[in-house]
C-alpha positions as CSV (number, residue, x, y, z in Angstrom):
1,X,-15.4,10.7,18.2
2,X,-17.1,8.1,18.3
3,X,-15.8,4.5,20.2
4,X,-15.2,2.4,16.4
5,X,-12.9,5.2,15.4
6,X,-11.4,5.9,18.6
7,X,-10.4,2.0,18.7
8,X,-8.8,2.2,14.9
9,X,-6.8,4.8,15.8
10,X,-5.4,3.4,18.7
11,X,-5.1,0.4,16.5
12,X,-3.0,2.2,13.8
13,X,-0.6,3.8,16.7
14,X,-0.2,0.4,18.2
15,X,1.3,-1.3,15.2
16,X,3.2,1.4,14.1
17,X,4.9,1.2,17.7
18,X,5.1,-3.0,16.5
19,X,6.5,-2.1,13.6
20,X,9.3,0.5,14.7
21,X,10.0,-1.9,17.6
22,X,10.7,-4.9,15.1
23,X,13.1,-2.6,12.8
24,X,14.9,-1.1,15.8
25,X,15.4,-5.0,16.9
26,X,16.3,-6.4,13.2
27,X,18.7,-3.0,12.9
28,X,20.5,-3.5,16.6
29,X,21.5,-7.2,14.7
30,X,23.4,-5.9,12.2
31,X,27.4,-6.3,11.4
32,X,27.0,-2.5,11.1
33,X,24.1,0.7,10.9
34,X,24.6,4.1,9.7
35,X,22.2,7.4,10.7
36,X,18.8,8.0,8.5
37,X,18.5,4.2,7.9
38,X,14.6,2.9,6.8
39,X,12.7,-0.4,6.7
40,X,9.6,-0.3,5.5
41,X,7.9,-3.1,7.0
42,X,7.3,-5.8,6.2
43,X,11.0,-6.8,5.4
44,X,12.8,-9.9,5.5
45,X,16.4,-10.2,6.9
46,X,18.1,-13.4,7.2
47,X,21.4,-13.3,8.8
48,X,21.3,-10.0,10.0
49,X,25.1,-10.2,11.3
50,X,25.7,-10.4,7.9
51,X,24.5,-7.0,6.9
52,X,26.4,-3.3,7.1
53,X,24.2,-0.4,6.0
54,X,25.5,3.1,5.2
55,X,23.8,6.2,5.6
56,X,20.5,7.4,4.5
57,X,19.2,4.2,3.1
58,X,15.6,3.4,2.4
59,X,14.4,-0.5,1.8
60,X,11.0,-1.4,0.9
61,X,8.6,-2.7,1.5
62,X,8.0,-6.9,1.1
63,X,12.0,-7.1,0.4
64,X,14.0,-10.1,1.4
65,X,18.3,-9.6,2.1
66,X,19.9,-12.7,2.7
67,X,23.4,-12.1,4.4
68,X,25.0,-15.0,5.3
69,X,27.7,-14.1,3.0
70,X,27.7,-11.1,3.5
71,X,26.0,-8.1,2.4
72,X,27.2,-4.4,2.1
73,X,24.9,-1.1,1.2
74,X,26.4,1.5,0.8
75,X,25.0,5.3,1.5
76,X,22.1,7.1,0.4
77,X,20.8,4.3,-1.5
78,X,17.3,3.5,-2.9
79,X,15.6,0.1,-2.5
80,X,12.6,0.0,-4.1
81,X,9.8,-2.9,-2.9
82,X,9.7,-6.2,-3.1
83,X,13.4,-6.2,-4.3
84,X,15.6,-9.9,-3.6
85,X,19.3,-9.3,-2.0
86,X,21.3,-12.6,-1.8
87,X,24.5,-14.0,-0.9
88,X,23.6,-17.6,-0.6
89,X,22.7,-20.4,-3.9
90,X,23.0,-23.5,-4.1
91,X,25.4,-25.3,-6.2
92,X,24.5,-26.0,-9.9
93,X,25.6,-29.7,-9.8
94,X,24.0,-32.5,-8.1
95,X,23.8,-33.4,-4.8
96,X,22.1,-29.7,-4.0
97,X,19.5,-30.7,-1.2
98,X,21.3,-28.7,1.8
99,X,24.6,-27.3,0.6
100,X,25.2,-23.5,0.0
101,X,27.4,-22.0,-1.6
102,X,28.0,-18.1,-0.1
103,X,29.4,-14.8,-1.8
104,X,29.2,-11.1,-0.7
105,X,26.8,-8.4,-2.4
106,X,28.1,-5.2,-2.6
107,X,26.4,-2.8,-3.0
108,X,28.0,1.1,-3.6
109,X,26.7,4.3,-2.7
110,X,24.1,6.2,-4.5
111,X,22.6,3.0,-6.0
112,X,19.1,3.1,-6.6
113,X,17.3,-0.6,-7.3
114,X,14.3,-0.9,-8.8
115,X,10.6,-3.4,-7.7
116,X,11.3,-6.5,-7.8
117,X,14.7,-5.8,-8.9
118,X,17.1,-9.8,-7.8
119,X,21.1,-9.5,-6.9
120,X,22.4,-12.7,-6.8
121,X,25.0,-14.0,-4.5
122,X,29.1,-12.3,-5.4
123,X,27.9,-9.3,-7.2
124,X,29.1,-5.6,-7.0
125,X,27.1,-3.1,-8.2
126,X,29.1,0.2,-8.7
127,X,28.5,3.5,-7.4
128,X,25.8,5.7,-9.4
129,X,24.5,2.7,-11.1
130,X,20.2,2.3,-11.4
131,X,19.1,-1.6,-11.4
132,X,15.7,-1.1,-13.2
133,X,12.5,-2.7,-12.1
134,X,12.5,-6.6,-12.5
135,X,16.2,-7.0,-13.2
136,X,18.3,-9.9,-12.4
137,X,21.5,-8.4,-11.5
138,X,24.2,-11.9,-12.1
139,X,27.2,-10.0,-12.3
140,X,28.9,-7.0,-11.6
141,X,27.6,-3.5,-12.5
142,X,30.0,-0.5,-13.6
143,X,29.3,2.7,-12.0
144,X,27.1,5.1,-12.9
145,X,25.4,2.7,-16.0
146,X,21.5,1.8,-16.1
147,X,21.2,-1.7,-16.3
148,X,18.0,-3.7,-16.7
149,X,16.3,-7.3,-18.3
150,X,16.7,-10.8,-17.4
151,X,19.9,-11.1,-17.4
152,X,20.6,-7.2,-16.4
153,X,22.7,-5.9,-19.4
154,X,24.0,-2.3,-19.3
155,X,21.5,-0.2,-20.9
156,X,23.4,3.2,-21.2
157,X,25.8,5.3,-19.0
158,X,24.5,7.7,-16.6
159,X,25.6,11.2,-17.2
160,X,27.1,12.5,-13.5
């Protein structure tokens, strides 16, 4: 082995220790963290105190969750990469330049949400249900229904 390739793989152990250091850290911040839980780096958290995670979930890559008001994953749920999770907006009418307006995600178990799937701020999405790949989820999802499109609109129920 020669000294180049000892040195990249000392490299690639080294910021896999990073990066399992930095979930363990952004995890132990958490309202609340269930067993099996997986970031795949990099992920963006914002108001980690925010968030409770269930069991057996998997987030991927290049996501952002923004808890401030609140943000709730259920267990054994799917989150694909790049996917938005927020509780925070800002308000529709003028003056908008640093006021927020907060409402809790919830998110059920055995969801499954698409890439670059977006949940907006006081939305439910119901146990079962599949956000497909590029939704914007505004309002609340049923259980067990496929929902996808911009806005997401129920596509058809899942059979369970």
């Amino acid at each position: 082995m020669g000294v180049r390739t000892w040195l990249l793989d000392r490299g690639v152990v080294l910021l896999q220790a990073i990066r399992e250091r930095e979930q363990r850290q952004i995890l132990g911040r958490c309202a609340a963290v269930g067993t099996h839980v997986r970031l795949r780096p990099p992920i963006v958290i914002y108001h980690p105190e925010g968030l409770s995670i269930g069991n057996q979930v998997d987030v991927g890559e290049f996501s952002h969750i923004r808890a401030s008001g609140g943000v709730t994953i259920g267990d054994r749920v799917l989150i694909a990469s790049h996917v938005v999770i927020t509780s925070r907006a800002h308000p529709v009418e003028p003056p908008r330049f640093g006021l927020t307006e907060d409402r809790a995600v919830r998110i059920e178990d055995d969801v499954w949400i698409g890439a670059g799937a977006i949940i907006l701020p006081g939305v439910t999405i119901g146990r079962g249900a599949v956000v497909a790949a590029g939704a914007v989820v505004t309002r609340e999802v049923a259980p067990m229904t496929l929902v996808a499109g911009v806005p997401a609109e129920s596509i058809r129920e899942i059979a369970g």
